[in-house]
C-alpha positions as YAML, in Angstrom:
chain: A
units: angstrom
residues:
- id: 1
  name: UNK
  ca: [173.86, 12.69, 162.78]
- id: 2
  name: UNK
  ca: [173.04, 14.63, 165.56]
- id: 3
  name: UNK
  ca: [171.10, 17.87, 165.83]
- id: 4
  name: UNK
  ca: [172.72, 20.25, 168.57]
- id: 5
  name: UNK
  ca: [171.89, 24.40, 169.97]
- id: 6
  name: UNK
  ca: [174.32, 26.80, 169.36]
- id: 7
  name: UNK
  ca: [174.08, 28.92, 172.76]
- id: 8
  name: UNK
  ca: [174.51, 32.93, 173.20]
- id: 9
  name: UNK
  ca: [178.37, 32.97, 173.94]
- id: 10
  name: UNK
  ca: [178.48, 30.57, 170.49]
- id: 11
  name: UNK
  ca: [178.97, 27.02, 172.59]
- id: 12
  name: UNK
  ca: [177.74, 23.72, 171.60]
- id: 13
  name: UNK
  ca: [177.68, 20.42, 173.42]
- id: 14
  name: UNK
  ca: [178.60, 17.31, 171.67]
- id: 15
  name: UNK
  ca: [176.35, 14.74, 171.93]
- id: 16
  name: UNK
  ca: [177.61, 12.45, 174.71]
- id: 17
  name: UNK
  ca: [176.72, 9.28, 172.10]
- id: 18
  name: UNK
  ca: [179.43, 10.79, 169.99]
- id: 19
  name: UNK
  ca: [181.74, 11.63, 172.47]
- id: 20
  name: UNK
  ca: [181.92, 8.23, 173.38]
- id: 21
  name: UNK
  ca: [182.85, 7.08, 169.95]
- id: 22
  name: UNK
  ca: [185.94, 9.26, 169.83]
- id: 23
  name: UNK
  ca: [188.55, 8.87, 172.39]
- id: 24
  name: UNK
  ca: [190.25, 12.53, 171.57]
- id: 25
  name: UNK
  ca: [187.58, 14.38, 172.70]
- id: 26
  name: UNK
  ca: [187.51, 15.09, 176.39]
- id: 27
  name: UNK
  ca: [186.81, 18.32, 179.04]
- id: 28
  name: UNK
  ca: [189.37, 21.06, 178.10]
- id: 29
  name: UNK
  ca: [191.14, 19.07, 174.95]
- id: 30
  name: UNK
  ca: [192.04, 21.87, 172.01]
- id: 31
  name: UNK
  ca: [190.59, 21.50, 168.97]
- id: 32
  name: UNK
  ca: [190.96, 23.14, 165.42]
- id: 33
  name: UNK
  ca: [187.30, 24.19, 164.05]
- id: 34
  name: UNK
  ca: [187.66, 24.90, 160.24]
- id: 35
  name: UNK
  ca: [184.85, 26.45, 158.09]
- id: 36
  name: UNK
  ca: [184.72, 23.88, 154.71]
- id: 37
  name: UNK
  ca: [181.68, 25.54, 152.77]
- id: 38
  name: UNK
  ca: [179.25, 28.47, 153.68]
- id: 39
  name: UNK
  ca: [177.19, 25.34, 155.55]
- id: 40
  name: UNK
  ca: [179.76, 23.17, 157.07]
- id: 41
  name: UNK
  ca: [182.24, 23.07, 160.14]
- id: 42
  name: UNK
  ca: [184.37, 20.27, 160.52]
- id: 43
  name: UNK
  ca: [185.85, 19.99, 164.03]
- id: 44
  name: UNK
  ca: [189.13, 18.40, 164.51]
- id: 45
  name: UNK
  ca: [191.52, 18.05, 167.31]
- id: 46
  name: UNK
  ca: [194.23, 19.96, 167.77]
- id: 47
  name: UNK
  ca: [197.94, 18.55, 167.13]
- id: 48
  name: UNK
  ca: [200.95, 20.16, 168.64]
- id: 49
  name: UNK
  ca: [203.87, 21.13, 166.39]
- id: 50
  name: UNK
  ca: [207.51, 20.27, 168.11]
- id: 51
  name: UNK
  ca: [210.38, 22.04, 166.70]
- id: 52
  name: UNK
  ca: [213.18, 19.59, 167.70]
- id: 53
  name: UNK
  ca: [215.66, 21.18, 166.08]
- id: 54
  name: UNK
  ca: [215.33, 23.98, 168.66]
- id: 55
  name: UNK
  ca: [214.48, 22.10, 171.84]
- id: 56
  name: UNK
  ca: [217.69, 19.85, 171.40]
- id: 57
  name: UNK
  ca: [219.83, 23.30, 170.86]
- id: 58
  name: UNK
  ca: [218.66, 24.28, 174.26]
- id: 59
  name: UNK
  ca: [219.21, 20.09, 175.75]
- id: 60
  name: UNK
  ca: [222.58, 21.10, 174.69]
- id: 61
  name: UNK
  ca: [223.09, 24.56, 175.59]
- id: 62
  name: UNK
  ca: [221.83, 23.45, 178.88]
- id: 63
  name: UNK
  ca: [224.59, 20.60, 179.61]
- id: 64
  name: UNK
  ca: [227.11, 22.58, 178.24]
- id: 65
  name: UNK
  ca: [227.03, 25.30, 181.15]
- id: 66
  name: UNK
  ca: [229.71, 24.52, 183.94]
- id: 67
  name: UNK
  ca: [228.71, 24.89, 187.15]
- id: 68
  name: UNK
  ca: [230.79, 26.57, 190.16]
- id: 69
  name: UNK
  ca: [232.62, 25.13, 193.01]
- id: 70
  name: UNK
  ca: [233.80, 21.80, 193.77]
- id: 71
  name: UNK
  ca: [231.95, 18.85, 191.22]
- id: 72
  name: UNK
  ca: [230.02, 15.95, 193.15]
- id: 73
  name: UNK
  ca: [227.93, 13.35, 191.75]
- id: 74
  name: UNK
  ca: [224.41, 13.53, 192.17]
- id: 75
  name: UNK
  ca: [223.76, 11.54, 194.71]
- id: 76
  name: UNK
  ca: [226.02, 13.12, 196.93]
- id: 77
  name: UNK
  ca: [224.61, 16.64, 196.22]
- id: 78
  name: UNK
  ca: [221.02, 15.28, 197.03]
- id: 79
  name: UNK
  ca: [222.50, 13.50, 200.14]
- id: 80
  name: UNK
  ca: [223.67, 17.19, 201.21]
- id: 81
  name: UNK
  ca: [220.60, 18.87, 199.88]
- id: 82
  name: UNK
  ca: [218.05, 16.53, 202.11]
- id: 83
  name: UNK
  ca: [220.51, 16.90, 204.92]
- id: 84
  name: UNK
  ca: [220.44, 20.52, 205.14]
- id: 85
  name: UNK
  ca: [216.13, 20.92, 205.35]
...
């Protein structure tokens, strides 16, 4: 355990010995702070909730558009595309 300062703007540091210890925590990571009891914080970090469902609708919505004029294959379009700069 590890006795910290809680500065004006409400910051703390973690301890560098403890940030050591856990690989999650680094400059800038999100975190979820939760308040347990009256007298303790528990600090975890954040996880990111995916809604596949919706990001494959839009994978494809996406190859389902058609584009205009006459159809090439890739690498002829990027043939043409470094061509023209």
């Amino acid at each position: 355990m590890k006795t910290v300062i809680v500065r004006n703007r409400g910051q703390l540091t973690i301890p560098g010995s403890i940030r050591k210890t856990i690989d999650w925590i680094s400059p800038m990571s999100a975190v979820t702070i939760s308040v347990i009891k009256p007298d303790e914080i528990v600090i975890r970090p954040h996880k990111k909730v995916y809604d596949w469902n919706k990001i494959w609708a839009g994978v494809k919505q996406a190859r389902a558009i058609k584009g205009k004029g006459n159809a090439t294959s890739t690498i002829e379009f990027l043939q043409k595309d470094r061509r023209s700069h």
